[in-house]
Chimera marker file (.cmm) of the C-alpha trace (Angstrom):
<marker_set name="trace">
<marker id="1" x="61.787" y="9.963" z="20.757" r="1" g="1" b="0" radius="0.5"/>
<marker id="2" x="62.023" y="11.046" z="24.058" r="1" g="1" b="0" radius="0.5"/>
<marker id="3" x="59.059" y="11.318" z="26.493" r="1" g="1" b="0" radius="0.5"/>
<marker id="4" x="59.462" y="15.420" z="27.207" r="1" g="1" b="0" radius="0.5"/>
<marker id="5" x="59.176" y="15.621" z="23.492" r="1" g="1" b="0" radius="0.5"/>
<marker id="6" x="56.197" y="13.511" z="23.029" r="1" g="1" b="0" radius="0.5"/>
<marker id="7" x="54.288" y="15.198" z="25.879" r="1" g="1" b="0" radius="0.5"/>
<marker id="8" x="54.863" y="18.713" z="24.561" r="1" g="1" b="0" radius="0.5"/>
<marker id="9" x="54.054" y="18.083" z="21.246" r="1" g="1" b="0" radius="0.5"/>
<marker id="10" x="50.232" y="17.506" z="19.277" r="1" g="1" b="0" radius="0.5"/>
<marker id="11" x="51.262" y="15.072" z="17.352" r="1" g="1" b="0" radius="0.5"/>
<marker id="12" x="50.679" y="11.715" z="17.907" r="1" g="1" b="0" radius="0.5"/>
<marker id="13" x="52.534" y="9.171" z="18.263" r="1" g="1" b="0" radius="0.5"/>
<marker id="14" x="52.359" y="5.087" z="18.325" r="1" g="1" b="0" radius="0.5"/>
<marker id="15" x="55.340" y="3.348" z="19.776" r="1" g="1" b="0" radius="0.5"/>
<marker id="16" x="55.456" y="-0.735" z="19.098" r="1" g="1" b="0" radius="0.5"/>
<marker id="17" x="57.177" y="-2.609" z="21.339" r="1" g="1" b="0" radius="0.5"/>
<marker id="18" x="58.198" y="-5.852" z="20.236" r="1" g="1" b="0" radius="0.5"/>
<marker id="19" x="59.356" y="-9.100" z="21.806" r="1" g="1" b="0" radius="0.5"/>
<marker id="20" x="62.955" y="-10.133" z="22.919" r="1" g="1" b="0" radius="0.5"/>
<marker id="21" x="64.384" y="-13.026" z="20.818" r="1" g="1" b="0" radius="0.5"/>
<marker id="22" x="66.600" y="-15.536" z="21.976" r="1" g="1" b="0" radius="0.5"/>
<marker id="23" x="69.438" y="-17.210" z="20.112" r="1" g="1" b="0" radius="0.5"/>
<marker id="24" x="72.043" y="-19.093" z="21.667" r="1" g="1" b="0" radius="0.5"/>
<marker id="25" x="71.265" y="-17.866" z="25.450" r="1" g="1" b="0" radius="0.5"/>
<marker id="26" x="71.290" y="-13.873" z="24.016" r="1" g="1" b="0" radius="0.5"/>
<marker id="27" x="68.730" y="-11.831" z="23.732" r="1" g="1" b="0" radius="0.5"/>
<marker id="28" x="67.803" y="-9.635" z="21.301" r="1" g="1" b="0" radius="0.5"/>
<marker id="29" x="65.909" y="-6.641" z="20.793" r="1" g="1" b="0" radius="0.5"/>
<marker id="30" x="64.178" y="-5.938" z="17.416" r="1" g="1" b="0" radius="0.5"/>
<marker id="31" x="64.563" y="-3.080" z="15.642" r="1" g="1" b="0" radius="0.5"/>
<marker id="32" x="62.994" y="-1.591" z="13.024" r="1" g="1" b="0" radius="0.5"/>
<marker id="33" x="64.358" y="1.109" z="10.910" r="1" g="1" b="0" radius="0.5"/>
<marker id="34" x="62.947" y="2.735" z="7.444" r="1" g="1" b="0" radius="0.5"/>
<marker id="35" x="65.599" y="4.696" z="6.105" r="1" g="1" b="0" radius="0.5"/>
<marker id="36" x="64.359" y="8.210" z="5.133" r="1" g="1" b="0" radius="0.5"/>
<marker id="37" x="61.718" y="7.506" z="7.756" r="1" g="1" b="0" radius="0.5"/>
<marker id="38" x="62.225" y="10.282" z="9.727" r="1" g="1" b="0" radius="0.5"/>
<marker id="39" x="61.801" y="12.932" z="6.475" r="1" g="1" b="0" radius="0.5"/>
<marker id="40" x="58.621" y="14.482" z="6.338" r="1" g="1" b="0" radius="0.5"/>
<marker id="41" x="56.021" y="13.162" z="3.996" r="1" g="1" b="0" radius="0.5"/>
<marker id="42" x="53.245" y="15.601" z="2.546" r="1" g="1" b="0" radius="0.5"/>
<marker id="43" x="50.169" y="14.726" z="3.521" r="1" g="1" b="0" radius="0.5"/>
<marker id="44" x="46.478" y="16.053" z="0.905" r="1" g="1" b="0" radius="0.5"/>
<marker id="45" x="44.408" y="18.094" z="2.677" r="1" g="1" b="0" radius="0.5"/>
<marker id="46" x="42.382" y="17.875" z="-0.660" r="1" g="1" b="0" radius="0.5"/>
<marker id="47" x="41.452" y="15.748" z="-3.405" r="1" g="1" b="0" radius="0.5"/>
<marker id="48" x="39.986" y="15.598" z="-6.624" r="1" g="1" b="0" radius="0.5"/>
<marker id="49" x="36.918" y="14.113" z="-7.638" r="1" g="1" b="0" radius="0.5"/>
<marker id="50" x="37.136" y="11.278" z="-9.852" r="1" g="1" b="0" radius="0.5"/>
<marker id="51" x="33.622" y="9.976" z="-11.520" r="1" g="1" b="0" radius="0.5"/>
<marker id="52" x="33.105" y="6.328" z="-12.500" r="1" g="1" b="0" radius="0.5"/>
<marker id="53" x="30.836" y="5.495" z="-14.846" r="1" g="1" b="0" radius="0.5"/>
<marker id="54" x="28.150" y="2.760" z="-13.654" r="1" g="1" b="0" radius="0.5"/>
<marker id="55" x="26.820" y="0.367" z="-17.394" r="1" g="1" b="0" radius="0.5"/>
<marker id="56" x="24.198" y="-0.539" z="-14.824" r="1" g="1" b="0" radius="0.5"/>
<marker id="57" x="22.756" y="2.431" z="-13.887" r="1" g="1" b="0" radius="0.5"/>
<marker id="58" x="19.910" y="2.755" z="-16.372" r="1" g="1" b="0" radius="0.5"/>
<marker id="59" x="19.628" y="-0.989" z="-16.026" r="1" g="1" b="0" radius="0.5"/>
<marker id="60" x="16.628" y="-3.118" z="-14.971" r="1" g="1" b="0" radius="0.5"/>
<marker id="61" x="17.114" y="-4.394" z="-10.995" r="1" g="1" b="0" radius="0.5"/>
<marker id="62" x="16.332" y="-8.482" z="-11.383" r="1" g="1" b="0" radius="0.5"/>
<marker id="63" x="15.540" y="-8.517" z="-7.311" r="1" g="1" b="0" radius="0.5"/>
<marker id="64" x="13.639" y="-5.331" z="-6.959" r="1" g="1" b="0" radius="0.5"/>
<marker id="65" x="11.384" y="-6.928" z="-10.583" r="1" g="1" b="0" radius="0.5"/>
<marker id="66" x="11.300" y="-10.065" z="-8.932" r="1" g="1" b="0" radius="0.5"/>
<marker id="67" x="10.149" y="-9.299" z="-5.586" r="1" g="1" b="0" radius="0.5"/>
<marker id="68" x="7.562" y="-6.622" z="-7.676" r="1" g="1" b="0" radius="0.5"/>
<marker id="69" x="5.777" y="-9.623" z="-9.317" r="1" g="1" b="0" radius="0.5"/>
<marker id="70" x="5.898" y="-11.525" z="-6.082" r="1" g="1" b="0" radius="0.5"/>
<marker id="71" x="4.175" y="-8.918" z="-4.351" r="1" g="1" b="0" radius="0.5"/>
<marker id="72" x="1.479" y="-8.488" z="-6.704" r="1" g="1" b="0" radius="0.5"/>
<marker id="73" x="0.737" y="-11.980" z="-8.336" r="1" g="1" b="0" radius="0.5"/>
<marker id="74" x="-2.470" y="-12.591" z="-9.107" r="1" g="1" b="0" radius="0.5"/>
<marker id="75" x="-2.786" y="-15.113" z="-6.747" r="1" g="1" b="0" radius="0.5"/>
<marker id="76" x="-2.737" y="-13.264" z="-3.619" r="1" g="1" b="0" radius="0.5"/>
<marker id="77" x="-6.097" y="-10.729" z="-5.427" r="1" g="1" b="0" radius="0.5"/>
<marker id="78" x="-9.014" y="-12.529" z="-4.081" r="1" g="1" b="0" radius="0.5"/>
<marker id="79" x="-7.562" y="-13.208" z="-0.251" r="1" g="1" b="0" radius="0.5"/>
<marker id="80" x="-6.506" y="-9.080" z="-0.385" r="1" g="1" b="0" radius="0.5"/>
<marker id="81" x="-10.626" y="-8.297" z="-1.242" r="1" g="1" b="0" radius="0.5"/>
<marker id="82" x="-10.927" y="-8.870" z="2.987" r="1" g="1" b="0" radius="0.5"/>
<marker id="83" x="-7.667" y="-7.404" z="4.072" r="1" g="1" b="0" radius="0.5"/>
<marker id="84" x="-8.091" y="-5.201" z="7.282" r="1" g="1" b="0" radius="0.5"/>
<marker id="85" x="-4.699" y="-3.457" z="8.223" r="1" g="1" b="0" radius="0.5"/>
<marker id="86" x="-3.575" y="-3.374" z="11.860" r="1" g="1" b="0" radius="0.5"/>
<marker id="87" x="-3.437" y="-0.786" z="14.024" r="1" g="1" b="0" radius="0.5"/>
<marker id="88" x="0.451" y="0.422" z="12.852" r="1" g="1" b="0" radius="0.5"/>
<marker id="89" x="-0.167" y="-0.427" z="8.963" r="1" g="1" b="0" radius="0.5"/>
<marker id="90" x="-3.631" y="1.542" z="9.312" r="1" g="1" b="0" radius="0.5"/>
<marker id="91" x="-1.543" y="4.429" z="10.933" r="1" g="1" b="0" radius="0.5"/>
<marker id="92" x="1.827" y="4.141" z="7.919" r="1" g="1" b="0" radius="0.5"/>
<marker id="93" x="-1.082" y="3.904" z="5.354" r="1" g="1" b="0" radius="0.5"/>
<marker id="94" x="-2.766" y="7.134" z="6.025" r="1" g="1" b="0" radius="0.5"/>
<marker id="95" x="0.538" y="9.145" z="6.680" r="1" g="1" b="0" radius="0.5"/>
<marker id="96" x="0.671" y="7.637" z="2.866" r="1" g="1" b="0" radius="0.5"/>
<marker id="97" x="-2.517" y="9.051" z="2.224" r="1" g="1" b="0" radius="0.5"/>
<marker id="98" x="-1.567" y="12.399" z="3.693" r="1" g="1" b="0" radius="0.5"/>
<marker id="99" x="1.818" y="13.080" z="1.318" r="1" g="1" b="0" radius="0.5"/>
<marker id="100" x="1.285" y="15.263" z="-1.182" r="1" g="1" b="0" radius="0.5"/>
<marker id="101" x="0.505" y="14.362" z="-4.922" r="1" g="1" b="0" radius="0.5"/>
<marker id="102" x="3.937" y="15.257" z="-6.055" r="1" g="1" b="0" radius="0.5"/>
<marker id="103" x="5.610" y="13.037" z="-3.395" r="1" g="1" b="0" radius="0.5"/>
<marker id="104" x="7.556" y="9.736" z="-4.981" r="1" g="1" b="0" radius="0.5"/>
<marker id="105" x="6.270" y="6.867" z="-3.025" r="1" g="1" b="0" radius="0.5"/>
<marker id="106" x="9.253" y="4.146" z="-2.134" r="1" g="1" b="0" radius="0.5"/>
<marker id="107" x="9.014" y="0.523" z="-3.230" r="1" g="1" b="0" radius="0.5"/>
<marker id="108" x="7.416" y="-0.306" z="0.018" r="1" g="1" b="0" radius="0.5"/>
<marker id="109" x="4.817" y="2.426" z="0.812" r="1" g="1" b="0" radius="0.5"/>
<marker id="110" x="4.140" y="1.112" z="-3.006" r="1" g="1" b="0" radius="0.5"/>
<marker id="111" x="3.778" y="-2.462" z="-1.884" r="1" g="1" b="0" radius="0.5"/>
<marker id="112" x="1.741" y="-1.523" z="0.988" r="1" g="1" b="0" radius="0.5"/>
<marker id="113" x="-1.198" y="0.418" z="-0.949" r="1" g="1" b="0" radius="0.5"/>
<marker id="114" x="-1.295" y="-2.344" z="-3.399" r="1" g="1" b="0" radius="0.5"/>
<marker id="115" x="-1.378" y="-5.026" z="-0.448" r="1" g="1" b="0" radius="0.5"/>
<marker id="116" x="-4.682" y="-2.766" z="0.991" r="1" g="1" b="0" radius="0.5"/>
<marker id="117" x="-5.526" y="-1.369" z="-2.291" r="1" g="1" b="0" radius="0.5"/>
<marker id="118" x="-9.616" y="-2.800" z="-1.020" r="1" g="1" b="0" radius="0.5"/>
<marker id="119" x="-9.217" y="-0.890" z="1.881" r="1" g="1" b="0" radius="0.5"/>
<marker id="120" x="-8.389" y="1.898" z="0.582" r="1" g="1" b="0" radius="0.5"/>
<marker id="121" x="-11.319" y="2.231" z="-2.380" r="1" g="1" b="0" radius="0.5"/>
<marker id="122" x="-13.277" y="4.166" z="1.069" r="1" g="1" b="0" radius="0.5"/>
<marker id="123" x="-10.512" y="7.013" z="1.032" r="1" g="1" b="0" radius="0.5"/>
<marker id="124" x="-11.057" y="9.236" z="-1.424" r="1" g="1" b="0" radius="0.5"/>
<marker id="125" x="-7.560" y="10.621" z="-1.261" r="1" g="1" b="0" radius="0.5"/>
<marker id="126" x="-5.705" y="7.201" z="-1.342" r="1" g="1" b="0" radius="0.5"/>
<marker id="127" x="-6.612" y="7.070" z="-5.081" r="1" g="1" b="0" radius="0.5"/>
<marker id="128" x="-3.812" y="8.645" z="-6.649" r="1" g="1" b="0" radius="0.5"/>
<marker id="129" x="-1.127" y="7.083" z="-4.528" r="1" g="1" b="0" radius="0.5"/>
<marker id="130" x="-2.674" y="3.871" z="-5.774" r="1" g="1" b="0" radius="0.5"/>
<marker id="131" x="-2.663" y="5.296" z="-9.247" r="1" g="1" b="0" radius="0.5"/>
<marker id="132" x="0.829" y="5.757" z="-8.784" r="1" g="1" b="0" radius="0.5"/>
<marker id="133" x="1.451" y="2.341" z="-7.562" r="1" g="1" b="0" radius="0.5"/>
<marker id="134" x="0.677" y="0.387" z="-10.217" r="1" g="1" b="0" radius="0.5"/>
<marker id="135" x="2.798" y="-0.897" z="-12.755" r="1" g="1" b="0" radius="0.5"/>
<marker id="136" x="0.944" y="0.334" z="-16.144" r="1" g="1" b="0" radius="0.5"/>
<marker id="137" x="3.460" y="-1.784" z="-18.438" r="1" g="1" b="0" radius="0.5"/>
<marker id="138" x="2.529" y="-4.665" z="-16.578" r="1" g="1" b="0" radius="0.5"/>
<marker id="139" x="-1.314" y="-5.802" z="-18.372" r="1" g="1" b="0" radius="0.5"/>
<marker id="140" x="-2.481" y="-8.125" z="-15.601" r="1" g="1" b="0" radius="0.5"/>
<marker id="141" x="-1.774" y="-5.293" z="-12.653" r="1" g="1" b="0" radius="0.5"/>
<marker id="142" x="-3.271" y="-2.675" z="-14.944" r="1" g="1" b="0" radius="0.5"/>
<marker id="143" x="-6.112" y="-4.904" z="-15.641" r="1" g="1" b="0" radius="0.5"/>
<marker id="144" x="-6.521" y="-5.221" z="-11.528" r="1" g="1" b="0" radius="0.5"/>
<marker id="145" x="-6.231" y="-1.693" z="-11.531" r="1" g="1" b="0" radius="0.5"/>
<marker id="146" x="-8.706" y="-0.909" z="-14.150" r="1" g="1" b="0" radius="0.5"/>
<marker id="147" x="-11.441" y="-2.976" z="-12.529" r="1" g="1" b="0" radius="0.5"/>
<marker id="148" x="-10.429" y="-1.530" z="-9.214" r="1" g="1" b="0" radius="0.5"/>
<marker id="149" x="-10.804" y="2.312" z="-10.431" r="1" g="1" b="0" radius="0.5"/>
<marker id="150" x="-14.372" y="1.832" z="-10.890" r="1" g="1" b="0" radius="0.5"/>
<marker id="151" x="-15.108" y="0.773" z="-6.945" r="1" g="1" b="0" radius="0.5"/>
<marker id="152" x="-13.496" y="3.821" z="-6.242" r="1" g="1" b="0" radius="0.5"/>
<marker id="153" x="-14.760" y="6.466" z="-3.959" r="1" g="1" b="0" radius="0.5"/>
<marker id="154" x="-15.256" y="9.251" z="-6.251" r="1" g="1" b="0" radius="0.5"/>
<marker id="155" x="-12.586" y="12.262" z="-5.413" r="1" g="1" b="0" radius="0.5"/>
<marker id="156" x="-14.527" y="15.874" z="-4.406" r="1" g="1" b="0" radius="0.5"/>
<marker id="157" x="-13.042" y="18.753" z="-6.741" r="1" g="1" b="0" radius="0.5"/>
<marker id="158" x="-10.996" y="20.388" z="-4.012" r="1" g="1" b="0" radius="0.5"/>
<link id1="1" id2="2" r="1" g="1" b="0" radius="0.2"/>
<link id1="2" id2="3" r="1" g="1" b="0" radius="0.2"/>
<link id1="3" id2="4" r="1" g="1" b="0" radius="0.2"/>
<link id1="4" id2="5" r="1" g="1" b="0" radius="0.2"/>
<link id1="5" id2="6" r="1" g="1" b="0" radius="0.2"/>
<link id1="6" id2="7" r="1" g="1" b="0" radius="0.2"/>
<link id1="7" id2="8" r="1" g="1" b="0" radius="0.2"/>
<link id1="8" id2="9" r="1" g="1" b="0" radius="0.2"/>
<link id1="9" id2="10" r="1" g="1" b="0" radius="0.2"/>
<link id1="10" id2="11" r="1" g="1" b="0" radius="0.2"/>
<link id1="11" id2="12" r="1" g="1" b="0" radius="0.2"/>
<link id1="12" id2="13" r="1" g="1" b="0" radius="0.2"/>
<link id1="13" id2="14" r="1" g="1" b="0" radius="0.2"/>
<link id1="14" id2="15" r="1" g="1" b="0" radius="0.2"/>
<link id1="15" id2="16" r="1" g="1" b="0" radius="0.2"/>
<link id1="16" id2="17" r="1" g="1" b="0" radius="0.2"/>
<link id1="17" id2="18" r="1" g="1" b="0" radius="0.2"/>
<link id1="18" id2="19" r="1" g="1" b="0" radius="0.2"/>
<link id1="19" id2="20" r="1" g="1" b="0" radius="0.2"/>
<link id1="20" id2="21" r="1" g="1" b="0" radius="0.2"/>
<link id1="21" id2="22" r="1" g="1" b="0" radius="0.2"/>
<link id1="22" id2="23" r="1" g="1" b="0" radius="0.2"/>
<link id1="23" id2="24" r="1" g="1" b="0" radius="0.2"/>
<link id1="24" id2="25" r="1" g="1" b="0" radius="0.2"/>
<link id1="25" id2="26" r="1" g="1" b="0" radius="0.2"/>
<link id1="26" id2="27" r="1" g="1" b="0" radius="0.2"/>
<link id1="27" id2="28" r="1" g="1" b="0" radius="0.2"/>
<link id1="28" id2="29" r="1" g="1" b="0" radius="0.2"/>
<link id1="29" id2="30" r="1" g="1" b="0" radius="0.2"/>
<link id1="30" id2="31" r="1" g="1" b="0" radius="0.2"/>
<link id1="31" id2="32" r="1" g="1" b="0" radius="0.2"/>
<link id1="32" id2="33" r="1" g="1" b="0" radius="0.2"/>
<link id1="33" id2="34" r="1" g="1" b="0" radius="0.2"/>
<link id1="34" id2="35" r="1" g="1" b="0" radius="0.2"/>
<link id1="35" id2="36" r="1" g="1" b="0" radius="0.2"/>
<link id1="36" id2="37" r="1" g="1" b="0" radius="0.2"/>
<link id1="37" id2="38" r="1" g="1" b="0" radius="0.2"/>
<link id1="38" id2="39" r="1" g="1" b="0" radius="0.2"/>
<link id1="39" id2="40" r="1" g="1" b="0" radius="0.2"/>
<link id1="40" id2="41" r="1" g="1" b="0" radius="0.2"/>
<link id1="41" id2="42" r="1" g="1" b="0" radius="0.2"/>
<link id1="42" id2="43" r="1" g="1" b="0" radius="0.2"/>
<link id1="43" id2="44" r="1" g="1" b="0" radius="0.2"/>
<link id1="44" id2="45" r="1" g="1" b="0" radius="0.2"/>
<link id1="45" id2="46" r="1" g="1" b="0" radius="0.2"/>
<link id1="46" id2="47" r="1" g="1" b="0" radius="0.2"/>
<link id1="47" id2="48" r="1" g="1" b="0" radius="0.2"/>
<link id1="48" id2="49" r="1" g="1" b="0" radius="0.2"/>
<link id1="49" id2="50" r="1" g="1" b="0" radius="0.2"/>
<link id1="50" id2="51" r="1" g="1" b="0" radius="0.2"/>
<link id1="51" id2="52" r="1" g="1" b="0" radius="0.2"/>
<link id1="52" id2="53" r="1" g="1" b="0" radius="0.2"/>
<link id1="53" id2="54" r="1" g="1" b="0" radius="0.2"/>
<link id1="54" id2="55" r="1" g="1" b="0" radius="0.2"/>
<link id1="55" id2="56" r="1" g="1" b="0" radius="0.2"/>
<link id1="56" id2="57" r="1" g="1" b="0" radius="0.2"/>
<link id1="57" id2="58" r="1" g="1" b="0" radius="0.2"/>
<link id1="58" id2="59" r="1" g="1" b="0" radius="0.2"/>
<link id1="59" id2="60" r="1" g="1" b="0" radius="0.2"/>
<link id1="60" id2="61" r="1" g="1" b="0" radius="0.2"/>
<link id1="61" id2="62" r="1" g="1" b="0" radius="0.2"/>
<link id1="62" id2="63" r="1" g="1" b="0" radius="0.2"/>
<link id1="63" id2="64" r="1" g="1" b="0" radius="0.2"/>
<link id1="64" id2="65" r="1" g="1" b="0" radius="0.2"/>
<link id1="65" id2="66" r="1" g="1" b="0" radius="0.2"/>
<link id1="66" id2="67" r="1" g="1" b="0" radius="0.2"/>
<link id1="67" id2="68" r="1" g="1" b="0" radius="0.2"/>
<link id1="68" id2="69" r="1" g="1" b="0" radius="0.2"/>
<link id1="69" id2="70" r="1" g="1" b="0" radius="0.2"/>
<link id1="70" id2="71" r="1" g="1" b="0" radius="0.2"/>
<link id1="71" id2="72" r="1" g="1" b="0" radius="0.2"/>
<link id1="72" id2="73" r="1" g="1" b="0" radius="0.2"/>
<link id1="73" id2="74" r="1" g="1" b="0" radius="0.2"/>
<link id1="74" id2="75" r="1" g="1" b="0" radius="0.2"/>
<link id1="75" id2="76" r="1" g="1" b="0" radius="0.2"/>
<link id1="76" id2="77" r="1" g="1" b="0" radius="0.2"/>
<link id1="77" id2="78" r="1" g="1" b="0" radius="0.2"/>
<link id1="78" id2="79" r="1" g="1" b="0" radius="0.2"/>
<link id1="79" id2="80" r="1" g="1" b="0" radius="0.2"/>
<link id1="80" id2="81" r="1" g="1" b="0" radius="0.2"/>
<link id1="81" id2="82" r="1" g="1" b="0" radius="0.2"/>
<link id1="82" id2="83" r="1" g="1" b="0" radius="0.2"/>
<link id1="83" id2="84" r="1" g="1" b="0" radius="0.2"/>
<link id1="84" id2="85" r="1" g="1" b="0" radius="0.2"/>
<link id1="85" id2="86" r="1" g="1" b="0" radius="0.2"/>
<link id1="86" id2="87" r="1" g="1" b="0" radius="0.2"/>
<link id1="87" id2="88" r="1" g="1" b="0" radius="0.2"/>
<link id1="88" id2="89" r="1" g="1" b="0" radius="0.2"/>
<link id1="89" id2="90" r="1" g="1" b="0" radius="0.2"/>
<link id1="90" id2="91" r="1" g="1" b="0" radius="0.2"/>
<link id1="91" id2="92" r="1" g="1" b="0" radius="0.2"/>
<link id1="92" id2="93" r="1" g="1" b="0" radius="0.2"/>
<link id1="93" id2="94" r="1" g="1" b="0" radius="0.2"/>
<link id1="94" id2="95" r="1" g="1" b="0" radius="0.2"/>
<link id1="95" id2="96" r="1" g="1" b="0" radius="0.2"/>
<link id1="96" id2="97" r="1" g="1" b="0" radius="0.2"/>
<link id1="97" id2="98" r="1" g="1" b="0" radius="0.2"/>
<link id1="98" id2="99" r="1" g="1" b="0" radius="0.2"/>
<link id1="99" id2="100" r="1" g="1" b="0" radius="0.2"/>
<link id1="100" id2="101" r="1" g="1" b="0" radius="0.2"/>
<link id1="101" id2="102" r="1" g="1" b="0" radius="0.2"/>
<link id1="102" id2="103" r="1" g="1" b="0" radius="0.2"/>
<link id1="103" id2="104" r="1" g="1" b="0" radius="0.2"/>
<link id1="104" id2="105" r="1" g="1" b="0" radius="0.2"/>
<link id1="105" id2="106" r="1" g="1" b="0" radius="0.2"/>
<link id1="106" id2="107" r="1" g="1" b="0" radius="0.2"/>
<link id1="107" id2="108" r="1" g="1" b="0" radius="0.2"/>
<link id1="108" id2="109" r="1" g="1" b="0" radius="0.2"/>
<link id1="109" id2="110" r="1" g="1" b="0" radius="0.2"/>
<link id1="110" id2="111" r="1" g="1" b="0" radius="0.2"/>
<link id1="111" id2="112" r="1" g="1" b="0" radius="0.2"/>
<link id1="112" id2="113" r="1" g="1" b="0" radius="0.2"/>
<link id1="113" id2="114" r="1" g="1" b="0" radius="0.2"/>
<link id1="114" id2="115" r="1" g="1" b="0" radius="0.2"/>
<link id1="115" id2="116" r="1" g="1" b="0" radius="0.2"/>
<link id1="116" id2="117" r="1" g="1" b="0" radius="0.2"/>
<link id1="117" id2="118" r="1" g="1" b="0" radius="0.2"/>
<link id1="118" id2="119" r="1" g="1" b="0" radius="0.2"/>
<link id1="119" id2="120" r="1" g="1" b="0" radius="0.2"/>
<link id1="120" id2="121" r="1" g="1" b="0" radius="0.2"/>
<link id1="121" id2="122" r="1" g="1" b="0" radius="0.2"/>
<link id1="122" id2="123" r="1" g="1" b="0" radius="0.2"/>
<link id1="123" id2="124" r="1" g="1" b="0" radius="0.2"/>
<link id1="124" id2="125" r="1" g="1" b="0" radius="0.2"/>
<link id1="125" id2="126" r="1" g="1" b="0" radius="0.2"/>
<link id1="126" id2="127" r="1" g="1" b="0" radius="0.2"/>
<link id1="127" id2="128" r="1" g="1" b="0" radius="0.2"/>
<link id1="128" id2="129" r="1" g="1" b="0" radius="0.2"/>
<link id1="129" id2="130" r="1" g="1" b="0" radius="0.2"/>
<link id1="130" id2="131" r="1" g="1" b="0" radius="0.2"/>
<link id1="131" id2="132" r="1" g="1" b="0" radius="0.2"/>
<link id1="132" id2="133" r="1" g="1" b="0" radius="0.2"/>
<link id1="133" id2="134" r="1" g="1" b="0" radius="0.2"/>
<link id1="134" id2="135" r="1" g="1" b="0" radius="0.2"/>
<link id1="135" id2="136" r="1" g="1" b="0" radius="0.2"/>
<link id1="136" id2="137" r="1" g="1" b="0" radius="0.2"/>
<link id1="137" id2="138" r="1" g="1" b="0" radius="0.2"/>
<link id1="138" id2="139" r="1" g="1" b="0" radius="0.2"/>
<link id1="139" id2="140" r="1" g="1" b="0" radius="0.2"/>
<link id1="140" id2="141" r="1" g="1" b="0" radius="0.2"/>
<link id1="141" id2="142" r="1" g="1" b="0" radius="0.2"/>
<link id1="142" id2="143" r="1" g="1" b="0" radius="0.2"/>
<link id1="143" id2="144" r="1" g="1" b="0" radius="0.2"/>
<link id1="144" id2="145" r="1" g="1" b="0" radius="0.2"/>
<link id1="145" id2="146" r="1" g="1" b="0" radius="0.2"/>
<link id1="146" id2="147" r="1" g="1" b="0" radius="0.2"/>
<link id1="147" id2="148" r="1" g="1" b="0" radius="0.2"/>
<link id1="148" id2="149" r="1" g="1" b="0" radius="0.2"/>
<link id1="149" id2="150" r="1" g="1" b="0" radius="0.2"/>
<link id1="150" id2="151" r="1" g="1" b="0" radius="0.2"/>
<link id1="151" id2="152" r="1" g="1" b="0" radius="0.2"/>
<link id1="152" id2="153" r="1" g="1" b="0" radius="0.2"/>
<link id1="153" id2="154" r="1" g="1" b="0" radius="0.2"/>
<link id1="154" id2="155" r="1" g="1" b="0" radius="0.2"/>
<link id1="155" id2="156" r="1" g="1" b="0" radius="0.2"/>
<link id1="156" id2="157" r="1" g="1" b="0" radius="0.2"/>
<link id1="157" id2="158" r="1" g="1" b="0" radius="0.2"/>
</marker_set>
């Protein structure tokens, strides 16, 4: 392909140049050639979708119910009854607060209300994102949760 070509054209191009070999004092160039290779191949502007299934979709995630029972064993209840947040948790926990009712909380804004789920029984509003933090299915955390509800600050009708 010659440079004039190259330069006046928009496709592009990628030229290889490969080492000289010597065998018995000649050298030798090496060449590569596909036959056909200078046909035009189509190329698929478009494609169609193809959908595979996934058996573990609907399944249970081992890490994510792992790490859930981690985060809210029993053990760590009475050292959470004195929990203070600091000054960024404080300011993630009421942007919490602030979503509306409808909003699905992640797996750690859910962590994170259950870690400062004392220090939240002041706020009023926190009480249904804590409601929708706990694990119901679960009888320990809805026991915690049960005795919890009733040191709740009671929610005005708004």
């Amino acid at each position: 392909i010659n440079e004039s070509e190259k330069r006046s054209s928009n496709f592009m191009y990628l030229m290889i140049e490969f080492r000289c070999v010597k065998c018995d004092d000649k050298e030798y160039a090496i060449v590569y050639y596909e036959k056909d290779g200078d046909e035009a191949s189509p190329i698929y502007t478009s494609s169609d979708i193809v959908k595979v299934p996934d058996p573990q979709m609907s399944m249970e995630n081992l890490v994510e119910s792992k790490h859930h029972k981690l985060a809210r064993s029993l053990r760590s209840g009475p050292s959470d009854h004195d929990l203070k947040p600091n000054a960024t948790t404080r300011d993630q926990l009421n942007i919490i607060v602030s979503y509306p009712p409808t909003k699905q909380l992640t797996y750690e804004e859910q962590d994170l209300v259950w870690k400062f789920r004392y220090y939240l029984t002041h706020q009023e509003k926190a009480l249904t994102k804590f409601l929708k933090c706990v694990n119901w299915h679960l009888p320990q955390e809805a026991k915690q949760a049960l005795e919890l509800l009733g040191k709740w600050k009671p929610m005005d009708v708004e």
